[in-house]
TORDREN-667903 format. One record per residue (C-alpha): x, z, y; residue in one letter; residue number from 1. Coordinates in nm, 2 decimals, padded with zeros to 4 digits. Each point is the difference from the previous one (the first is absolute). Example, Ala and Ser with C-alpha at 12.3 -4.5 7.8 and 13.67 -1.06 7.14 Angstrom:
# TORDREN-667903
<rec><x>01.23</x><z>00.78</z><y>-00.45</y><residuo>A</residuo><num>1</num></rec>
<rec><x>00.14</x><z>-00.07</z><y>00.34</y><residuo>S</residuo><num>2</num></rec>
***
This chain:
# TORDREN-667903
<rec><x>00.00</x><z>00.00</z><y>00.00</y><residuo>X</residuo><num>1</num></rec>
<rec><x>00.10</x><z>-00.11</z><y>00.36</y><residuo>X</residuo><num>2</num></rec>
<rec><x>00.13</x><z>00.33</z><y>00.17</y><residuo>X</residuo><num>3</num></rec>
<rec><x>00.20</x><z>-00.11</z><y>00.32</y><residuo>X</residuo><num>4</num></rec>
<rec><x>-00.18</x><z>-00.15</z><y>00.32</y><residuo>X</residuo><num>5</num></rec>
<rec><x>00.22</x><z>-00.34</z><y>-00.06</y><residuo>X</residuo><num>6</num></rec>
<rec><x>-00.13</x><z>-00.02</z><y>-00.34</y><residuo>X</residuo><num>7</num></rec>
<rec><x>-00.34</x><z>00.03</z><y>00.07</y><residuo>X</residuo><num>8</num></rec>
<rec><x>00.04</x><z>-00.23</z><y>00.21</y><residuo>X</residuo><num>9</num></rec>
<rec><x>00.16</x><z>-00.23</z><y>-00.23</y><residuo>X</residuo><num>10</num></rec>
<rec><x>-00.29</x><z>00.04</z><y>-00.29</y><residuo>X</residuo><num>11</num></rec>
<rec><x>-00.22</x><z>-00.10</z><y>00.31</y><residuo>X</residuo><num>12</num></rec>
<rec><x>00.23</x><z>-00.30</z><y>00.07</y><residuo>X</residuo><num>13</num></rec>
<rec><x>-00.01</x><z>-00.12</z><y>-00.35</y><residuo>X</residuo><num>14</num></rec>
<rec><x>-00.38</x><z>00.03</z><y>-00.04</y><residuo>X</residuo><num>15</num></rec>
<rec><x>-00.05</x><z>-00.21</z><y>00.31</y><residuo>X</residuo><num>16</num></rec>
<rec><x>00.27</x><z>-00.27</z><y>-00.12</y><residuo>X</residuo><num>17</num></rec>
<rec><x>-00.12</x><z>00.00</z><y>-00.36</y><residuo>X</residuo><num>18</num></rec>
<rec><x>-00.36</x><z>-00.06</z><y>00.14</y><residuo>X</residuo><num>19</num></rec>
<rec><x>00.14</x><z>-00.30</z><y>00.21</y><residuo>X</residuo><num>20</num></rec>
<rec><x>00.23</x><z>-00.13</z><y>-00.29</y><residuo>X</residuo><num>21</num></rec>
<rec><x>-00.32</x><z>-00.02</z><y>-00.23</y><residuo>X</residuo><num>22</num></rec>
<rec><x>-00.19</x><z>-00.19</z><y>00.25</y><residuo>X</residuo><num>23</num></rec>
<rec><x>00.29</x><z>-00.20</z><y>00.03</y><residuo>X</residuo><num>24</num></rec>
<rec><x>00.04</x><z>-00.07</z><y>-00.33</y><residuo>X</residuo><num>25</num></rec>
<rec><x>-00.36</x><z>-00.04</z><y>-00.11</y><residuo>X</residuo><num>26</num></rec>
<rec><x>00.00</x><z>-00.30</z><y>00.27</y><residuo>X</residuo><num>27</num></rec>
<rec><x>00.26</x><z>-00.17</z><y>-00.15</y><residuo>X</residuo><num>28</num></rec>
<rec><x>-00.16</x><z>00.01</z><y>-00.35</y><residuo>X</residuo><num>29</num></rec>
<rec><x>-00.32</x><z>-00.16</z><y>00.11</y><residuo>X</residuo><num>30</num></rec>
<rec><x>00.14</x><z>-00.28</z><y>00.18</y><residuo>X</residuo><num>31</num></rec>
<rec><x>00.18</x><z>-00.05</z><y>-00.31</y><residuo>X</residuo><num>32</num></rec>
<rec><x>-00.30</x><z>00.02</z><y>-00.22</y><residuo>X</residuo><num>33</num></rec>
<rec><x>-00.11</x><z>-00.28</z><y>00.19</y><residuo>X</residuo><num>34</num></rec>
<rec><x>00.29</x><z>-00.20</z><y>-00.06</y><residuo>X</residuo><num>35</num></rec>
<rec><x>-00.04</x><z>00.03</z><y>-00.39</y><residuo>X</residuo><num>36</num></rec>
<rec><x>-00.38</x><z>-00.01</z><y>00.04</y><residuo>X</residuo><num>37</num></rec>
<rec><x>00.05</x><z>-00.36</z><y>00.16</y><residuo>X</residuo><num>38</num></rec>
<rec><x>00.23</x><z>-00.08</z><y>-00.28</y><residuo>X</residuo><num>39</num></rec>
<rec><x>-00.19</x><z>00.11</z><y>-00.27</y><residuo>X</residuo><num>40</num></rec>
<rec><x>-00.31</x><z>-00.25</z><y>00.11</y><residuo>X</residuo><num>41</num></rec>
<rec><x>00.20</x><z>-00.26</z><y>00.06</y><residuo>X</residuo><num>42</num></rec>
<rec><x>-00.04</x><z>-00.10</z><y>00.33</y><residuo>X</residuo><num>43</num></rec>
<rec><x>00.34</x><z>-00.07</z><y>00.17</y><residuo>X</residuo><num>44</num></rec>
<rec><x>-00.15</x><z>-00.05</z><y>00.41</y><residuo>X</residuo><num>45</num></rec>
<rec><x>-00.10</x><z>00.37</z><y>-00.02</y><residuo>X</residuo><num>46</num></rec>
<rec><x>00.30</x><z>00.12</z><y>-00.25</y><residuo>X</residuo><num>47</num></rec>
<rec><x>00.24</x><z>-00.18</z><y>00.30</y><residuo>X</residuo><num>48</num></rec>
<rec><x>-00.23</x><z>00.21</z><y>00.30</y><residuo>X</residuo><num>49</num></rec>
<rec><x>00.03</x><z>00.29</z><y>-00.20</y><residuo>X</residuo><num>50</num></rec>
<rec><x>00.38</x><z>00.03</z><y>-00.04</y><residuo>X</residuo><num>51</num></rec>
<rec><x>00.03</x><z>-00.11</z><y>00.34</y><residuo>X</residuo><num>52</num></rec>
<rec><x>-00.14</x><z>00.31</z><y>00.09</y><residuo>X</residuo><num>53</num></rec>
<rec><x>00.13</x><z>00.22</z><y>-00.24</y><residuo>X</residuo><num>54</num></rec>
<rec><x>00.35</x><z>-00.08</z><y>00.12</y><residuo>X</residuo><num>55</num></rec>
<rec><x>00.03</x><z>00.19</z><y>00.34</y><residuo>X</residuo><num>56</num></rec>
<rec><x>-00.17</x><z>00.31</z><y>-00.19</y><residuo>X</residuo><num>57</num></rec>
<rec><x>00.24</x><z>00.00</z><y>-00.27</y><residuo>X</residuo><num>58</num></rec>
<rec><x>00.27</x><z>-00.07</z><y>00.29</y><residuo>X</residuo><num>59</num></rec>
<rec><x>-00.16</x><z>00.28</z><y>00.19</y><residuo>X</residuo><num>60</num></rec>
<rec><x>00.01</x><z>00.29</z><y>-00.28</y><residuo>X</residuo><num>61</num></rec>
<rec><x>00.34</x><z>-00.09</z><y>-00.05</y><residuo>X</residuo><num>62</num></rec>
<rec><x>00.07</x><z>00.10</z><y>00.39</y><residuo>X</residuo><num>63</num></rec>
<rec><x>-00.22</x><z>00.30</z><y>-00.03</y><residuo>X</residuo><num>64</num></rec>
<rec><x>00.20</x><z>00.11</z><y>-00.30</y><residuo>X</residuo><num>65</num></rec>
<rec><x>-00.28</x><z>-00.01</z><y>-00.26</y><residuo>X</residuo><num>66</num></rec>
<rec><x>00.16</x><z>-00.24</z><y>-00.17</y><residuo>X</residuo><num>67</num></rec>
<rec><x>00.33</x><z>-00.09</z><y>-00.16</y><residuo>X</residuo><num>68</num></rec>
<rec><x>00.19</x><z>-00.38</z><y>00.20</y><residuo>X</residuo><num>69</num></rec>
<rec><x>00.01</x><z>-00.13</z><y>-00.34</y><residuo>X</residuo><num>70</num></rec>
<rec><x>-00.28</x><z>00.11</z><y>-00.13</y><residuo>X</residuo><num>71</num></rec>
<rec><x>-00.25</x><z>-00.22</z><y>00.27</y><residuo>X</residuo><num>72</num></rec>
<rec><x>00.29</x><z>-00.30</z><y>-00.05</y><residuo>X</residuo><num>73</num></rec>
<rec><x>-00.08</x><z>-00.01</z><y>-00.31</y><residuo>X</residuo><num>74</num></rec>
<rec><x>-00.37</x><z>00.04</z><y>-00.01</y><residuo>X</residuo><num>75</num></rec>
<rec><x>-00.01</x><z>-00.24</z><y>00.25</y><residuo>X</residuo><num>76</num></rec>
<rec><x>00.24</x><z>-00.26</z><y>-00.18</y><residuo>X</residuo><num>77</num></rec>
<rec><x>-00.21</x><z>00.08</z><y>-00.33</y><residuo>X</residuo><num>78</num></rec>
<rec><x>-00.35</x><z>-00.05</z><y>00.19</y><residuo>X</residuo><num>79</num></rec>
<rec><x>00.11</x><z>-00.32</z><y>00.14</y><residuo>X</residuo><num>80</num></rec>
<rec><x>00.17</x><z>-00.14</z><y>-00.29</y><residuo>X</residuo><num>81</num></rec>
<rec><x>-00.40</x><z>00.05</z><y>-00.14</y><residuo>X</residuo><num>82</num></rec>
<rec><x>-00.14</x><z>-00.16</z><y>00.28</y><residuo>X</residuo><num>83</num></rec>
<rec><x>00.22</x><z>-00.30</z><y>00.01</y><residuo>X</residuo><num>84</num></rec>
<rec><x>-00.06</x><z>-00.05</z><y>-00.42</y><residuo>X</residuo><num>85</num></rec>
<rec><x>-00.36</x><z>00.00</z><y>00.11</y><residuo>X</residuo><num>86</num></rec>
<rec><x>00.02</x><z>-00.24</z><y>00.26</y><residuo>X</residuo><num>87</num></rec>
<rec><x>00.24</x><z>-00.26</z><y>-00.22</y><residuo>X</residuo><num>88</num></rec>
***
């Protein structure tokens, strides 16, 4: 248990942040949902709309620290790779 001013503080810090983080992160799973949604039936105009926006929020969680650099390259390389296949 937190005793210290500082690390109540912190435990009230983390709360906030882990709130955020899931928000964060529960964005960037339902934009790519969409992506694989659009994949799945086969249509590549909305697959292509779709990972066009799912881009700048995988880019975006990787500023905000809620996710790994390499992990959004290589969902992104992975969704495209899909997308493209689907287009072809």
């Amino acid at each position: 248990m937190a005793n210290t001013p500082q690390s109540k503080k912190r435990t009230r810090q983390n709360e906030a942040r882990y709130a955020v983080n899931k928000a964060r992160r529960s964005r960037i799973r339902t934009y790519l949902r969409k992506v694989e949604e659009a994949i799945s039936a086969g249509d590549p105009a909305v697959a292509v709309e779709a990972l066009k926006s799912a881009q700048p929020e995988l880019a975006r969680g990787v500023t905000k620290g809620v996710l790994h650099k390499n992990t959004a390259s290589r969902k992104m390389s992975r969704l495209a790779s899909r997308v493209k296949a689907l287009s072809a």
